[in-house]
N, C-alpha and C positions, 0 to 999 in steps of 0.2 A: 197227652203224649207230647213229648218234646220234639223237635223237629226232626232228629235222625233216632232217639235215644228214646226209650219206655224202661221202666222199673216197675217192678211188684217186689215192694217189701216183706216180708213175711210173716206179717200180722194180719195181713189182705182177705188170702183166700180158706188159712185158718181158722179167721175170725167167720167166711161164713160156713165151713165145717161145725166150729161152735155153738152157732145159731141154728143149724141143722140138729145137731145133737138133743140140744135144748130144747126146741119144737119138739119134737117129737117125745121125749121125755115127759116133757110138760103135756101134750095130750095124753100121753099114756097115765099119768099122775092126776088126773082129774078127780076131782072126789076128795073123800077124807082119807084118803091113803097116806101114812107116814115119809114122805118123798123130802130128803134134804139135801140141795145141790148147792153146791161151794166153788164160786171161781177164781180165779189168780193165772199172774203173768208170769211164766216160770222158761226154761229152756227157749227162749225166743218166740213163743207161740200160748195162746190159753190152754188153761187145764181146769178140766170142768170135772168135779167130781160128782157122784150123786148115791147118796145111801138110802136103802129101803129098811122099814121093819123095824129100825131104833129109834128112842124118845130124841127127843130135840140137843139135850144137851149132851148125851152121847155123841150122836151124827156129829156134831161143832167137831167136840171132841178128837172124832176121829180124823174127821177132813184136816183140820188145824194139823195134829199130827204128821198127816202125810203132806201136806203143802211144806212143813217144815225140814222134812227130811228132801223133798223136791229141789230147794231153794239151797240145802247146803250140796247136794250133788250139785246140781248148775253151776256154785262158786267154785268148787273143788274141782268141776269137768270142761271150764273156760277153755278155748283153747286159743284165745287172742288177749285176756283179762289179765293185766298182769298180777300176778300175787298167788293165781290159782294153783294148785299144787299140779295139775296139766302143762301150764306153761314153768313153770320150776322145773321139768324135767325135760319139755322140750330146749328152752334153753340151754342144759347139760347136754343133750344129744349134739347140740353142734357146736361145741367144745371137745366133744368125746371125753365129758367126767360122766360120773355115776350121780346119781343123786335120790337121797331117801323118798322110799316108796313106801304109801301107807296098807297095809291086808285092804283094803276094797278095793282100791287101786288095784293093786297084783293081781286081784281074783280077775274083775276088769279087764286088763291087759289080759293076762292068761286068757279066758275066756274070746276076749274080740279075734285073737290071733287064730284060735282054734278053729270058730267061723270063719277068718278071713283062708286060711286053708281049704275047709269045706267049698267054700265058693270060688275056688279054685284063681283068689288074689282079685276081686272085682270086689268085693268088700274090702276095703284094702283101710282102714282110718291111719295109716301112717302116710298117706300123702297130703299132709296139712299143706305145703310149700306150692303145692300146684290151687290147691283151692285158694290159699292167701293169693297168690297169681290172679287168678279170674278175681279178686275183687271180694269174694263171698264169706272171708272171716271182717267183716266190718259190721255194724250193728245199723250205717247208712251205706251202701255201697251206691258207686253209681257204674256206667258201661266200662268195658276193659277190654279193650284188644291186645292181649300181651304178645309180645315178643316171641316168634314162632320155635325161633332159635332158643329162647328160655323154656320154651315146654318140651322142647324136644331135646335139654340138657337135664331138666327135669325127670322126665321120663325113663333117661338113659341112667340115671342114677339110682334109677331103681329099688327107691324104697319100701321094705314088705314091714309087714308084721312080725317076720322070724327071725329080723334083726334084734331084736331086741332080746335084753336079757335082765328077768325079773328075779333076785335071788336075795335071801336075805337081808330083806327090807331095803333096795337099793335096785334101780331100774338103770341101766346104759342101753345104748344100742353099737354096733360095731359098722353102722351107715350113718354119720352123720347128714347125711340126706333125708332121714327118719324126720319129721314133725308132724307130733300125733293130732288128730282132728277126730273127735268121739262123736260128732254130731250126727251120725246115723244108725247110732247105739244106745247112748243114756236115756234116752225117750223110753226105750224098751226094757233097758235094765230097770228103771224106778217104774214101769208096769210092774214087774215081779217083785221088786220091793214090796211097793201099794198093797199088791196080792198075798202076801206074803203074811205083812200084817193082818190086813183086813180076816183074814181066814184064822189067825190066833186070837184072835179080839170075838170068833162066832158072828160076823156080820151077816145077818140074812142076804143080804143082795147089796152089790153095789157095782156100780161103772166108773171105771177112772177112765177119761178119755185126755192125753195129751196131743193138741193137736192131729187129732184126727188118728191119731196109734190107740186102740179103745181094747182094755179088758173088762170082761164081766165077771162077777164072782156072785154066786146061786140067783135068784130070781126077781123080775120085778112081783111080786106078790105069785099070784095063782099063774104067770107067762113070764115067757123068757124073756131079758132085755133087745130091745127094737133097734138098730142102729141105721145110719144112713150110709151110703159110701157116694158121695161128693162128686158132683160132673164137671171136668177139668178146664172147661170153657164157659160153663151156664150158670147161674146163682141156684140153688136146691139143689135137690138128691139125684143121685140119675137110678139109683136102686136103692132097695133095702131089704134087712135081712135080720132073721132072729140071729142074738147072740147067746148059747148058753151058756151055764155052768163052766169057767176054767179056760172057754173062748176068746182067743184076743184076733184082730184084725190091725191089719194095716195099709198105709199106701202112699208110695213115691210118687210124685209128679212134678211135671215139667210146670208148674204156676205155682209152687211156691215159692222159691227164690228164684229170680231169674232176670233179666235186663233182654232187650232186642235193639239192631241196629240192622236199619236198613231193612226190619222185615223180618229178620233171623233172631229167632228164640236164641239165647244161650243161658241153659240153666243150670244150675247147682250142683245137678249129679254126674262127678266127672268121670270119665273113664276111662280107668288106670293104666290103661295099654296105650293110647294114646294123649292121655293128657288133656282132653276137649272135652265141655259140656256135653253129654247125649241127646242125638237129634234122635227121631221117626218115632218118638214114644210121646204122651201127654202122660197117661197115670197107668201103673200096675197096682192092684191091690190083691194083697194077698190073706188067708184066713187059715188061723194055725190053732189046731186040735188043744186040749186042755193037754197041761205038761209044765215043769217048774222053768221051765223058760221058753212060756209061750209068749208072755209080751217079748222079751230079746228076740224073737225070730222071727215076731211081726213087722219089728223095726229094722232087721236088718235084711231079710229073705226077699224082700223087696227090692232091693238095690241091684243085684246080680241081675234078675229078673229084667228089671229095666234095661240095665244096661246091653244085658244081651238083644234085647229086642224081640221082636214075631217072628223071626228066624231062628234064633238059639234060644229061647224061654223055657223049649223043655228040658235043657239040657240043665242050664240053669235051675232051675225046678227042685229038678232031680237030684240035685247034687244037694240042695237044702234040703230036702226031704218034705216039698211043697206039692200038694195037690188040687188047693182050693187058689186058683187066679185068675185074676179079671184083668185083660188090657185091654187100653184104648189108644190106639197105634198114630199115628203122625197124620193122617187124613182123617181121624174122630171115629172108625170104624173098632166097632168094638168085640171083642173075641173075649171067651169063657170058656174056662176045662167044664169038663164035665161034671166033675164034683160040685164045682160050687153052680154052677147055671143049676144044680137041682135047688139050691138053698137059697138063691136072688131073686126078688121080684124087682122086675123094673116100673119104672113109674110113667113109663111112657108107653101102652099098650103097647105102642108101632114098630118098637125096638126089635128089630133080629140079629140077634148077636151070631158070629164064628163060632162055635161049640168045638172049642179045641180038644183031642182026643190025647 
């Protein structure tokens, strides 16, 4: 720790998410079972793939495939990298030009805006301007007390997602305050990609996990895939839980990106109404029914969640159409709906969680 200042980079607590995954995989793979796992550094965080039931040079095959398709989203979804066709359009926004939009892009756009509606504007990725603010579009960030009076000129500017207009291959927005930040999106979007694939190709079974956002697609052999969900202060699992068929899981937390001064977390996930890192929360994880955009609602149906906190979560919830989530609120006190505390074991017998109704 530095004298006033702590950082956790975002390779930290991912990588032991990663390690978590892998363990347990890896016991569950024992034996001569056909098990092929492929890793790579993609979207800021590992991505561990793992395929069951196909010969070796297949599995390559397929992993290599979806690492490829990973790696051009991430170039194409920069939103600090100059060249990416993200920042070529945020640039245009504060100009107020238009500038060529590519069909995934739009779908993209289309799409996040529609969820940022749903979540009634706390999913919001058109506030890039406030996250570059706190520090957190840098790839080494260090602590940032920004200017109270900039967050709060920020905020009053009020950039949404319905500014924007996607039309005939060409993206403007009529706020140049807009500057988009996908990073609590594409994670999820290239889940349903991966999945997408993986299921025309007839993959018996396989797990894409990007940083800890995990889909499973059919089976590890004769049982379901085994995952972990990550304790937001301890190294291992704090629970785990089968994953089936078309199941994807996810989870926000206050230890992935984050810096502290003087004692005070301030992390990543800001909150659109005021501008400021979310305090009282450590991690939401949330687990979303099979559906062709079940990873996108893992990655994103978390956010809201968070941000609202143990006070408004159901409301939150509710609005994404969430019923399976786990929080672990700002004192480490942990609270589960009812849905998913039937499907978690924790690994700590002693654990009593809040069974939220």
């Amino acid at each position: 720790m530095l004298s006033r200042f702590s950082l956790c980079y975002p390779y930290a607590p991912w990588f032991r998410i990663f390690l978590l995954a892998a363990t347990l995989l890896s016991l569950a793979g024992c034996g001569r079972e056909p098990l092929h796992q492929s890793q790579s550094y993609v979207f800021g965080t590992l991505v561990d793939i793992s395929i069951y039931g196909e010969s070796e040079p297949r599995a390559k095959a397929h992993a290599a495939h979806i690492q490829q398709a990973f790696q051009r989203l991430h170039d194409e979804l920069h939103a600090w990298k100059a060249g990416s066709e993200l920042s070529r359009l945020n640039a245009s926004f504060a100009t107020g030009r238009s500038a060529p939009v590519s069909p995934e892009l739009a779908a993209i756009l289309t799409d996040a805006t529609r969820l940022s509606v749903q979540s009634r504007g706390l999913f919001n990725p058109a506030i890039g301007h406030l996250i570059q603010t706190w520090g957190f579009q840098r790839d080494d960030f260090t602590p940032i007390r920004p200017d109270p009076q900039k967050i709060r000129a920020l905020v009053y500017a009020n950039p949404q997602m319905t500014d924007l207009r996607i039309e005939a291959g060409s993206g403007s927005s009529r706020n140049p305050a807009v500057r988009l930040d996908l990073g609590g999106y594409a994670k999820g979007w290239a889940l349903d990609l991966a999945a997408a694939y993986l299921r025309r190709e007839k993959v018996p079974g396989a797990l894409v996990n990007i940083g800890g956002n995990i889909i499973a697609i059919g089976r590890h052999g004769d049982r379901p895939w085994r995952v972990g969900i990550q304790h937001p202060r301890q190294p291992g699992p704090l629970a785990t839980l089968d994953l089936p068929d078309g199941w994807a899981i996810g989870t926000s937390g206050d230890y992935q990106r984050y810096f502290e001064i003087n004692g005070l977390r301030f992390c990543h996930i800001l909150d659109p109404r005021n501008g400021t890192p979310v305090q009282g929360v450590q991690a939401v994880t949330v687990l979303i029914p099979p559906g062709p955009q079940a990873g996108t609602l893992s990655d994103v149906s978390a956010k809201p969640v968070f941000i609202r906190g143990l006070h408004g979560w159901r409301e939150a919830a509710q609005a994404m159409g969430v019923q399976h989530v786990l929080m672990i609120d700002g004192q480490g006190q942990i609270h589960v709906s009812q849905a998913l505390q039937q499907l978690v074991k924790f690994t700590d017998p002693n654990v009593r969680p809040e069974i939220l109704p």
